[in-house]
N, C-alpha and C positions, 0 to 999 in steps of 0.2 A: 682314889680309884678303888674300886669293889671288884673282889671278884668269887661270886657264891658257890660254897661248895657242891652245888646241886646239880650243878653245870659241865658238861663236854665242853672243851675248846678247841676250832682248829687255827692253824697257823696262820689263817689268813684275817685272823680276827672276828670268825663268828663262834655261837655258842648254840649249845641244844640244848632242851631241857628234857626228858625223856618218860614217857607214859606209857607203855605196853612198846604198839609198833607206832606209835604214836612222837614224832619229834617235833617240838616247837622252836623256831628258828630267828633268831636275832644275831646285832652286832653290838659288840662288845662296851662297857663301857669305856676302855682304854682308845676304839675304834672312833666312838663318836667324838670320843673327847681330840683326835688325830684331825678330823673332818671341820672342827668349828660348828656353828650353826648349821642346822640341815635343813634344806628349802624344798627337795622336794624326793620323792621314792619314785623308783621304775615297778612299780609292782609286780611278782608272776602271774600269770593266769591259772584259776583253779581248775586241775584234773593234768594242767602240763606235768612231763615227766623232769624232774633236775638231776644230774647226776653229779658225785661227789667230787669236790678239787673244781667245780668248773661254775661259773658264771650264773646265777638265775635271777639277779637283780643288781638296781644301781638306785646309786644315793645321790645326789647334788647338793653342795653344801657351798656356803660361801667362800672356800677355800678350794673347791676342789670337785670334779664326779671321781666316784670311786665303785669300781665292782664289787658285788657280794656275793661272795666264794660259800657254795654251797658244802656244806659240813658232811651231810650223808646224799646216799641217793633216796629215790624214791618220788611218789606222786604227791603234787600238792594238790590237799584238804579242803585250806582256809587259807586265806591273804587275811591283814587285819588293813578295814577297809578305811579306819581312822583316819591312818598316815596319809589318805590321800588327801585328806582338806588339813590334818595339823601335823605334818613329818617333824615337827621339830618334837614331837612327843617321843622320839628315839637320844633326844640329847638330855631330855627330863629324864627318862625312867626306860632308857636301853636292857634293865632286866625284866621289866614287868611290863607295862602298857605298850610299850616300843617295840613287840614282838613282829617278825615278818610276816612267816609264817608257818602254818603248820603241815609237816608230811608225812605222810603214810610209808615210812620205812622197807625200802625193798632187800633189805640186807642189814640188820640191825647187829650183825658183827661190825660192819662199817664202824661203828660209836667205838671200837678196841682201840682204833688208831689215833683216836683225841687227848688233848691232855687234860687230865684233873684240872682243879684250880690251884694248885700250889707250885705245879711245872708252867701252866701259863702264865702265872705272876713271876716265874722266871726269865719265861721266853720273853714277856715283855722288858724287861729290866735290861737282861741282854740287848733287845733290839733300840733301847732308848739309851743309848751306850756310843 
């Protein structure tokens, strides 16, 4: 299990990777690795607004659907429109190609409340306990 120093984490198992006001949004490798094989994504629509702690997509995996708990708030940019013909490209490479998507930050203090990768490879450890 990887987890890049580059990266915000929130509790709910996603990650940001962060460029200006710019956040690009995934879930975790610890996440996909929870879910099994993943068959298909809810995508958001580009220009919706998400707000942070709360819901803006879903995964279907053959174990399970599972919510994806948006990290910050702000407007979506970009959806990566890949996932919708190959979503298992989130259980290959959940930091790189597997990205959800990207949003234009409305509050980029929001990122204070995330954890490094050294407290989330904690919190994982913890919650696989």
């Amino acid at each position: 299990m990887t987890f890049p120093e580059d990266l915000k984490y929130h509790k709910e198992h996603t990650w940001v990777r962060v460029s200006g006001k710019k956040a690009i949004i995934g879930i975790t490798d610890y996440a996909q690795d929870q879910l099994g094989d993943i068959v298909y994504i809810d995508l958001p629509d580009v220009d919706s607004e998400i707000e942070k702690d709360a819901e803006f997509s879903e995964i279907e995996s053959t174990k399970a659907t599972s919510s994806v708990i948006a990290p910050v708030s702000g407007t979506i940019i970009e959806v990566n429109e890949e996932l919708d013909e190959s979503p298992e490209i989130i259980n290959e490479e959940p930091y790189g190609k597997g990205w959800i998507a990207i949003v234009e930050m409305s509050d980029p203090s929001e990122l204070d409340d995330l954890m490094d990768a050294s407290d989330y490879q904690s919190y994982v450890e913890e919650e696989a306990k």
